[in-house]
C-alpha positions in Angstrom: -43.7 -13.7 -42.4 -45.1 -17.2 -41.6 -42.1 -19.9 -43.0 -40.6 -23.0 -42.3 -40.2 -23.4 -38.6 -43.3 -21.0 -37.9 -45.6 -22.2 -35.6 -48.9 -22.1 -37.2 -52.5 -21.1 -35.0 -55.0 -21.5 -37.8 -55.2 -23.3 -41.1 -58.0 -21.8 -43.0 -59.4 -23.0 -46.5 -58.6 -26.7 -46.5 -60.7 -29.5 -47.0 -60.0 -32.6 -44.7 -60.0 -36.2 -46.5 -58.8 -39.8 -44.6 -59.4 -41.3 -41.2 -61.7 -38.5 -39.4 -62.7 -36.5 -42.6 -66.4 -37.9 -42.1 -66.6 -36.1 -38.5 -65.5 -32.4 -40.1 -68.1 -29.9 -41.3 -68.6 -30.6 -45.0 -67.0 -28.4 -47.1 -63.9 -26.1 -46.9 -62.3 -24.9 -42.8 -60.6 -23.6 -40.2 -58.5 -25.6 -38.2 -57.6 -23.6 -35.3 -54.2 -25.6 -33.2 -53.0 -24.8 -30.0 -50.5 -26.5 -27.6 -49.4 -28.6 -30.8 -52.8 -30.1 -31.0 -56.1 -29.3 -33.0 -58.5 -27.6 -30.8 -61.4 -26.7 -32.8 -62.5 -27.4 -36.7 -65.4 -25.0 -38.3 -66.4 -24.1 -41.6 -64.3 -22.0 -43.5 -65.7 -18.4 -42.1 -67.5 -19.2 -39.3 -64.7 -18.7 -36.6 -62.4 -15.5 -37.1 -58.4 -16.4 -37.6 -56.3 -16.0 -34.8 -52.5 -16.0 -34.5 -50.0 -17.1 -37.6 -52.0 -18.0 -40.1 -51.8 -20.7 -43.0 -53.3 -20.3 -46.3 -54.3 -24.2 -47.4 -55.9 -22.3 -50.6 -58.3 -24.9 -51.0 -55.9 -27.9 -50.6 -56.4 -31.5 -49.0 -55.6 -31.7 -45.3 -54.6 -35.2 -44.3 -52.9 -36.4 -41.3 -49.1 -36.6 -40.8 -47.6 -39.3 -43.0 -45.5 -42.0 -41.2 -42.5 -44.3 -42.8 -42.7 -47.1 -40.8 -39.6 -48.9 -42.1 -36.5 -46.8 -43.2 -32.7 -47.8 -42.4 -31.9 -43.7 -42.3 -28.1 -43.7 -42.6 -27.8 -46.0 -45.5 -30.8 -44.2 -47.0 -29.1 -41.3 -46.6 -26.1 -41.7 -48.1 -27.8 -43.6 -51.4 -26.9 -39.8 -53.2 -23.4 -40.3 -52.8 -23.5 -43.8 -54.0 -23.7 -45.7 -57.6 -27.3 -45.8 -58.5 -27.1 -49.9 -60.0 -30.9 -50.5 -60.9 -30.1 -49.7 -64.2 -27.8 -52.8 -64.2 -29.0 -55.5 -67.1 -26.1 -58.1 -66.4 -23.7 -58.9 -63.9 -21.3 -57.8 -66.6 -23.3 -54.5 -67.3 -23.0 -53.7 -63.5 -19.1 -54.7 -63.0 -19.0 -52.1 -65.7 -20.8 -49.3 -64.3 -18.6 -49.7 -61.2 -15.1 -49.4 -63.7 -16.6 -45.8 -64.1 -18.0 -45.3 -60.7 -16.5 -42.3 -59.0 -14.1 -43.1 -56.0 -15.3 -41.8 -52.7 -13.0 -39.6 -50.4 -11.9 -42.7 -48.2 -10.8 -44.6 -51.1 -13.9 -46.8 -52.0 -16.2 -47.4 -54.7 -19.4 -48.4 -53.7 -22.7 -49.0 -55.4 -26.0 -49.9 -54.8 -29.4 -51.6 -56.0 -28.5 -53.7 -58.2 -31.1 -56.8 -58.3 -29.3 -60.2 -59.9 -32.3 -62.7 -59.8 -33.5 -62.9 -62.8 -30.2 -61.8 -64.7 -28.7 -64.5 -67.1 -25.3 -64.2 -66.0 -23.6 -64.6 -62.3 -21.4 -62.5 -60.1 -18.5 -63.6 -59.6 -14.7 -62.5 -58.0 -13.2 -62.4 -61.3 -15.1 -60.7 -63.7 -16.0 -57.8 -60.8 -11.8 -58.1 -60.1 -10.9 -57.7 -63.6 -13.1 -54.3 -63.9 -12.4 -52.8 -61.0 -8.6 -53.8 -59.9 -7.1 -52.5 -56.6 -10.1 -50.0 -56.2 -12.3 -51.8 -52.8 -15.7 -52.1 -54.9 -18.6 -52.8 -53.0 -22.0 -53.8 -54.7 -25.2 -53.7 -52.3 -27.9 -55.3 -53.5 -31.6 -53.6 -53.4 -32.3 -56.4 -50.9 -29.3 -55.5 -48.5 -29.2 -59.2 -47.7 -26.0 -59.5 -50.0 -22.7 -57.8 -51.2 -20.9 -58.5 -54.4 -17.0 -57.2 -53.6 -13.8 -57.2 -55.5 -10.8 -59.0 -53.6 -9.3 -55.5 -53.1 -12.9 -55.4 -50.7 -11.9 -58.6 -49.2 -8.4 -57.6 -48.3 -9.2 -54.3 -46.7 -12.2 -55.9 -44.6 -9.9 -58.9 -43.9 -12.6 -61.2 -45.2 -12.4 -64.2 -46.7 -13.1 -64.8 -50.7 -15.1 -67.1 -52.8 -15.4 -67.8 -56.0 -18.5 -65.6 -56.6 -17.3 -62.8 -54.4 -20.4 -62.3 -52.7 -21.3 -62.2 -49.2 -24.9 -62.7 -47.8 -26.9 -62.3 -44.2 -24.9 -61.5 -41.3 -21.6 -60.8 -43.1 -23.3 -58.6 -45.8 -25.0 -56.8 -43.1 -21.6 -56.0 -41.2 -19.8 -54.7 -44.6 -23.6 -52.1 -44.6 -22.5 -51.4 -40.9 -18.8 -50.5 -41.9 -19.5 -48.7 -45.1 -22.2 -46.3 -42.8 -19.6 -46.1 -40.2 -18.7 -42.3 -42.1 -17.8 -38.7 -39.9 -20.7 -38.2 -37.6 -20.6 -34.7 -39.3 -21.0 -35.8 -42.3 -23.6 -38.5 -41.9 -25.5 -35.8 -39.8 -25.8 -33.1 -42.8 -26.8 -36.4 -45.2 -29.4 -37.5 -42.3 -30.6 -33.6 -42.1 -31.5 -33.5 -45.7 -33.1 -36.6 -45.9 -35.4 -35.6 -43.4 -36.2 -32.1 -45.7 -37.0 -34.7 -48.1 -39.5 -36.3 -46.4 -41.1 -34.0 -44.9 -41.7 -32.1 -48.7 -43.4 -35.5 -49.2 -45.7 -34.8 -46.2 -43.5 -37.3 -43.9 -43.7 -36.8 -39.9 -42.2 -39.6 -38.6 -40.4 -42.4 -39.4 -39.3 -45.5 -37.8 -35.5 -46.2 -37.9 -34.4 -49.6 -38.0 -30.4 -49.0 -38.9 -28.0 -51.7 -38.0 -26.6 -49.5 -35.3 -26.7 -48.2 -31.3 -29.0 -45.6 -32.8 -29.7 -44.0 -29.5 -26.0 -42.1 -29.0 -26.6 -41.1 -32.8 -30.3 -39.6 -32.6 -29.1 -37.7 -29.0 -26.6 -35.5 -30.9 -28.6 -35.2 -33.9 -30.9 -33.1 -31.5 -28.7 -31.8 -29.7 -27.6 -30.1 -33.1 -31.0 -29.2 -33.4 -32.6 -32.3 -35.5 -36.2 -31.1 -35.4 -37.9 -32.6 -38.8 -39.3 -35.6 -38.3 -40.4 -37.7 -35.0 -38.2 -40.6 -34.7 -38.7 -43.9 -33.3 -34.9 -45.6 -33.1 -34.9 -49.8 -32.9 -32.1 -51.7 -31.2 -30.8 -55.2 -32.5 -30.0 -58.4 -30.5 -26.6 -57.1 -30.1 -27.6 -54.4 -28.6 -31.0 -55.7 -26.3 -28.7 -55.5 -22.7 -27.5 -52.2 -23.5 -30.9 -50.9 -24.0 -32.1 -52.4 -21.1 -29.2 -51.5 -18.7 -30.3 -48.5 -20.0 -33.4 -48.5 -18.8 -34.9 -47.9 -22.6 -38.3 -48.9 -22.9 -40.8 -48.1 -26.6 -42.2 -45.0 -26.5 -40.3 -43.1 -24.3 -38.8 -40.1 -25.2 -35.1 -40.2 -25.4 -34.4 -36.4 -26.9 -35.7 -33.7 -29.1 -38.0 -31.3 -28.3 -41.4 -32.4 -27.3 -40.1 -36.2 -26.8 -39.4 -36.1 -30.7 -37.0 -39.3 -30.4 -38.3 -41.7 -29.0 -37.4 -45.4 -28.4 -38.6 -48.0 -30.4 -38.5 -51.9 -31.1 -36.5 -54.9 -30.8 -35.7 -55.6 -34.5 -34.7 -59.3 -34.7 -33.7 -60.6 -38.5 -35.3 -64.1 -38.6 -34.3 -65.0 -42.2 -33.4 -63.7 -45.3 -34.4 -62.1 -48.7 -36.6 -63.4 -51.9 -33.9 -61.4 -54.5 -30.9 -63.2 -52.2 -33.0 -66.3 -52.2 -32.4 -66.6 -48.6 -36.2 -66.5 -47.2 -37.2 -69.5 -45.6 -40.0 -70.8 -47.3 -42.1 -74.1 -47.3 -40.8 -74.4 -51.1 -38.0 -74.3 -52.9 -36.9 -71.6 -55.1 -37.2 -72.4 -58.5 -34.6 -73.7 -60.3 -33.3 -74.4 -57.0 -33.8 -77.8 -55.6 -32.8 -77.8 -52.3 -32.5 -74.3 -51.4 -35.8 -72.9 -49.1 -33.7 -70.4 -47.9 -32.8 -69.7 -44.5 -33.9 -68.6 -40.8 -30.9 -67.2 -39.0 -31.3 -67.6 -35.5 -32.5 -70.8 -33.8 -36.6 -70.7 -32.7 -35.6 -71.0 -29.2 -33.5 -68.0 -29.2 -36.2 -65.8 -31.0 -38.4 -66.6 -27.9 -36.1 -66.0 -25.5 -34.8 -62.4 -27.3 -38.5 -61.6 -27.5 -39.5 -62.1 -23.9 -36.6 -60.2 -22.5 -37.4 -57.4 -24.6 -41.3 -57.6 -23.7 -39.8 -58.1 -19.8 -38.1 -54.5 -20.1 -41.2 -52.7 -22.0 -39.9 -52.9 -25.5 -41.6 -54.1 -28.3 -40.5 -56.2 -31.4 -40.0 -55.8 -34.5 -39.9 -59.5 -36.5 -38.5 -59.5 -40.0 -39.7 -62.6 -41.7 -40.3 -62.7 -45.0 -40.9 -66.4 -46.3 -43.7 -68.3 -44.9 -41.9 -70.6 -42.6 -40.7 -67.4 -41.0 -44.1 -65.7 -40.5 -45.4 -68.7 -39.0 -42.4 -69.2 -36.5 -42.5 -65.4 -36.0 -46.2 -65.6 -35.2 -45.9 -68.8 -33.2 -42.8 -66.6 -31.0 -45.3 -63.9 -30.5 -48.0 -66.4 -29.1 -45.5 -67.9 -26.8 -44.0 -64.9 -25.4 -46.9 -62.5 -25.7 -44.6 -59.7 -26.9 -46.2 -57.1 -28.9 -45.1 -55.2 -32.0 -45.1 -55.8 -36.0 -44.0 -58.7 -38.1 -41.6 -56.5 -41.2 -42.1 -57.4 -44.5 -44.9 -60.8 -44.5 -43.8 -61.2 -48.1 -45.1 -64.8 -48.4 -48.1 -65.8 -46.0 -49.7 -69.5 -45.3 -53.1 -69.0 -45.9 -53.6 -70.5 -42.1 -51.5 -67.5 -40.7 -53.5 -64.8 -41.9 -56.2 -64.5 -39.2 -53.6 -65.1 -36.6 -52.1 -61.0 -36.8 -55.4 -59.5 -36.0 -55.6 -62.4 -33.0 -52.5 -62.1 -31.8 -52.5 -57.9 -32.3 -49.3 -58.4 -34.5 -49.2 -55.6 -36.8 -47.9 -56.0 -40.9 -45.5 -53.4 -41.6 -45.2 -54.2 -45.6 -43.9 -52.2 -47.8 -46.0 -52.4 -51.3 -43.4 -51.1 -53.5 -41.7 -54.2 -53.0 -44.6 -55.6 -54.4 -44.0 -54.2 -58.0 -39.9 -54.5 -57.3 -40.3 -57.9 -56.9 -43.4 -59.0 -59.3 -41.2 -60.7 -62.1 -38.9 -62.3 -59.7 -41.8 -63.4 -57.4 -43.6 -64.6 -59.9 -40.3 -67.0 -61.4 -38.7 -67.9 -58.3 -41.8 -68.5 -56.0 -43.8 -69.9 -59.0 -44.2 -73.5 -56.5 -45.5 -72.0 -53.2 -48.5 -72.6 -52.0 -48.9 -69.4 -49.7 -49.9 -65.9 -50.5 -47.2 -63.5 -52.1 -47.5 -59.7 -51.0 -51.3 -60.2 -49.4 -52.1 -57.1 -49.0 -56.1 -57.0 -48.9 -56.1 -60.7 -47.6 -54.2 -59.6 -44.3 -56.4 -56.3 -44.4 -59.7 -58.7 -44.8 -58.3 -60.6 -41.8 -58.6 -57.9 -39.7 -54.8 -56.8 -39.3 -53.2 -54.2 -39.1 -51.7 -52.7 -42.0 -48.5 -50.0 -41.3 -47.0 -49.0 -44.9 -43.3 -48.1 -45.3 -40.3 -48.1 -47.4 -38.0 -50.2 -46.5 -35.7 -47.3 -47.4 -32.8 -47.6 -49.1 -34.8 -50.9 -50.4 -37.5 -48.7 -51.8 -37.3 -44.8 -52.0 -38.9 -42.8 -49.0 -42.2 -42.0 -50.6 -45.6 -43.0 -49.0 -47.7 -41.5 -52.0 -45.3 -44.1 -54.4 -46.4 -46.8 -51.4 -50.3 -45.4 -51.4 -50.4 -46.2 -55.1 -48.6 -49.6 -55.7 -51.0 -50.2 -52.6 -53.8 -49.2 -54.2 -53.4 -50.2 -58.0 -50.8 -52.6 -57.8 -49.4 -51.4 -61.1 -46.1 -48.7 -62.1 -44.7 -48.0 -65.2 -47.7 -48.6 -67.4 -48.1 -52.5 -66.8 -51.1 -54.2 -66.0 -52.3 -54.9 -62.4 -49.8 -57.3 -60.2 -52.5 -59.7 -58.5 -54.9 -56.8 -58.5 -57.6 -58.9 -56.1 -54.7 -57.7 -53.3 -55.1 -54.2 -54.0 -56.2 -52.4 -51.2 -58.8 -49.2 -50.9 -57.3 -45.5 -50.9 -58.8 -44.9 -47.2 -57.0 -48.2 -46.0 -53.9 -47.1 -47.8 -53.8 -43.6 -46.3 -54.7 -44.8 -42.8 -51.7 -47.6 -43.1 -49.4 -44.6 -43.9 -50.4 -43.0 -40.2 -48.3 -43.8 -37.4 -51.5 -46.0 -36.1 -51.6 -47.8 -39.0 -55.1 -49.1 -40.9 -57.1 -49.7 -38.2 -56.2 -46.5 -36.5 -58.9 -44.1 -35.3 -59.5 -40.6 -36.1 -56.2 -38.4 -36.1 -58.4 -35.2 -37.9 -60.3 -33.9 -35.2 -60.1 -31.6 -31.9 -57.5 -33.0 -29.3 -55.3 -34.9 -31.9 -51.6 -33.9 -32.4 -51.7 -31.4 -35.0 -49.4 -33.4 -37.4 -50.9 -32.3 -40.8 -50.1 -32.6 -44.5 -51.6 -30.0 -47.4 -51.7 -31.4 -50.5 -52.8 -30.7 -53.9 -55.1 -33.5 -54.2 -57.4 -36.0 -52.9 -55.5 -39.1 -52.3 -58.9 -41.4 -51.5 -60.3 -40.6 -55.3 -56.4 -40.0 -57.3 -55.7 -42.7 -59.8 -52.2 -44.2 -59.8 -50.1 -41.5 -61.7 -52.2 -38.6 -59.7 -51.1 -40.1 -56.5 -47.5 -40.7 -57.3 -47.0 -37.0 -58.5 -49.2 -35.8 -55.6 -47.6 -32.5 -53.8 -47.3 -31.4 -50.7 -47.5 -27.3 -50.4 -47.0 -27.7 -46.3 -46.2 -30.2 -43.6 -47.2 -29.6 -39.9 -45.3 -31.4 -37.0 -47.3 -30.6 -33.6 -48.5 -27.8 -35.4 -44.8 -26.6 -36.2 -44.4 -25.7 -40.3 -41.8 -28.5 -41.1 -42.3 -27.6 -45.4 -43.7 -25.1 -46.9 -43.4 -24.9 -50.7 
């Protein structure tokens, strides 16, 4: 009985929509796949089934979605963490963490919580006189930031302010410690993510955890991790290694079929809009003074960037605030390194053109877009560049790879497809709806090519497929974020079946 894990020969009864649909017969077919790859399309009927065969029953064949932006062990372990989006006040979330079950090592930790636009400030003492001797830990949504009790400060041996919260590099080594959990314990969590994702049509992601990610994705095969295709990033800390190790992007590492493969150099150039850290031509509202920050010094982007392009790798530049995209764009001309600039949040009108020039993909994320709408609109109220320019960077010419940002955003390209697409959630009116972008443009950006890709639904491509219940390129917004996905297909290789 065909199942998860079957290896499928022909797919009969769907009907193909996205990049490559407009090559297919008209009509419902056959997709016949051999070797992992689609050898032959023909109308439903025409050809006679051969091997293990699928039953689309008249749903929508797309290609394999791809998550181009997902930090997978903090992601991972959101489920066993304090959900904080809920939280009103800083108050309201010092509460929530009083009542916050303690996890087995001793810790409470949540996460989400977003404190831009609350009226009231974190601060050591009000989180201290909540939570006592418990180690508390508050992540925001961002990442960029940790609100912690002292206890937290004492058992990381870190030093305390007044407001108890730590941002950038330090914030990002108390995420590094906090994932630091039993490899057999993170591996189950990492396992069911990927189950997840694939249900939700998901091939491939690309994992940018703080982290030597190449020792952890090497045992996750070798346990038999065969869900998803990975593509791991290193950070600066880790550049030699990866090159004493002779890792260059796109090789395969491990997995079968090369599933694991080596990805980018992921180089943090500044900071966050809800930390208020993103180096920007303008200061924050409210904030005189404060344009946020880049973290590393030009000159040592460069030279990070043309060692990695030196060994083969490519790069990976977060920048969110203007001043970052331009310095991250101006690095990439210099060096002639190739790869994605993460995020592009807040783009000079000037910088726009310069992606598709420079081939400089935009891996965005456009649920950020509706995350971040009130506090984008209040605390970037006086810049003079484009916020979340979706359909002006698409216009330009660039390339447009869609992703999560997970655990920023939830792992969910139909959620990304629509706040893509219609720019509006929860019943409110259209954010800045001359940014939305078309469906087809949506569902190409969620491809592991990205927007500009070419044709993955037609004879000789990977047979990476999703079935689903409706036709993303005419769904409105609430179709398209309850779309579902009766079967996913890696290399031809059921990965779901509902």
């Amino acid at each position: 009985m065909i199942g998860p894990g079957s290896r499928v020969d022909t797919v009969v009864g769907g009907r193909l929509t996205g990049p490559g649909a407009h090559l297919a017969p008209a009509g419902p077919v056959d997709l016949f796949l051999s070797g992992g790859r689609i050898v032959d399309i023909a109308p439903t009927g025409a050809l006679r089934p051969r091997g293990e065969v699928l039953d689309a029953d008249g749903a929508f064949v797309v290609p394999g979605l791809w998550d181009h932006h997902v930090h997978v062990m903090q992601w991972s372990l959101v489920a066993q963490r304090q959900n904080l989006d809920i939280a009103e006040s800083a108050a309201h979330a010092a509460e929530i963490m009083a009542w916050a079950p303690v996890l087995s090592d001793g810790r409470r930790v949540g996460t989400g919580f977003r404190d831009g636009l609350w009226a009231d400030a974190p601060s050591l003492s009000l989180l201290d006189a909540a939570t006592g001797a418990v180690p508390t830990y508050l992540i925001n949504s961002d990442v960029h930031s940790v609100w912690m009790n002292s206890a937290a400060f004492e058992r990381e041996a870190m030093a305390a302010d007044e407001t108890g919260v730590v941002r950038e590099e330090p914030a990002f080594e108390v995420s590094r410690r906090l994932n630091d959990v039993d490899p057999a314990v993170g591996d189950a969590a990492v396992q069911a993510m990927a189950a997840d994702a694939a249900s939700r049509g998901v091939v491939g992601i690309i994992d940018l955890d703080m982290a030597w990610n190449a020792s952890a994705w090497e045992r996750r095969a070798a346990s038999g991790f065969d869900t998803l295709r990975v593509d791991f990033g290193v950070y600066p800390e880790h550049l030699q290694r990866a090159m004493e190790a002779g890792l260059r992007s796109g090789d395969p590492v491990a997995g079968e079929g090369g599933l694991i493969r080596m990805g980018p150099l992921k180089i943090i150039t500044d900071g966050s809009l809800g930390t208020r850290t993103a180096a920007c031509s303008h200061h924050y509202t409210g904030e005189p003074g404060n344009t946020g920050v880049l973290n590393y010094p030009l000159d040592t982007v460069r030279d990070l960037m043309a060692r990695a392009t030196g060994a083969g790798i490519t790069c990976a530049i977060h920048a969110i605030g203007d001043v970052a995209n331009t310095a991250a764009l101006d690095a990439f001309a210099v060096t002639g390194a190739t790869g994605t600039i993460e995020h592009a949040q807040l783009v000079a009108h000037r910088d726009l053109a310069r992606f598709a020039r420079l081939g400089v993909a935009a891996s965005v994320q456009p649920e950020h877009a509706l995350d971040d709408r009130d506090m984008t609109d209040a605390m970037w109220r006086g810049q003079t560049a484009l916020a979340y320019p979706l359909r002006s960077l698409a216009d330009a010419g660039a390339n447009l790879r869609f992703g999560s940002d997970a655990p920023v955003a939830r792992l969910d390209p139909w959620a990304a497809m629509a706040s893509a697409v219609h720019r509006s959630r929860d019943g409110r009116d259209p954010w800045q709806p001359d940014q939305r972008v078309d469906a087809a443009t949506a569902l190409a950006a969620s491809t592991r090519g990205g927007s500009t890709s070419a044709s993955s639904l037609a004879p000789g491509a990977v047979a990476d497929l999703a079935l689903c219940d409706r036709d993303p390129l005419t769904a409105d917004e609430w179709e398209m974020r309850a779309t579902v996905v009766s079967a996913t297909l890696l290399s031809g290789r059921l990965t779901h079946l509902a």
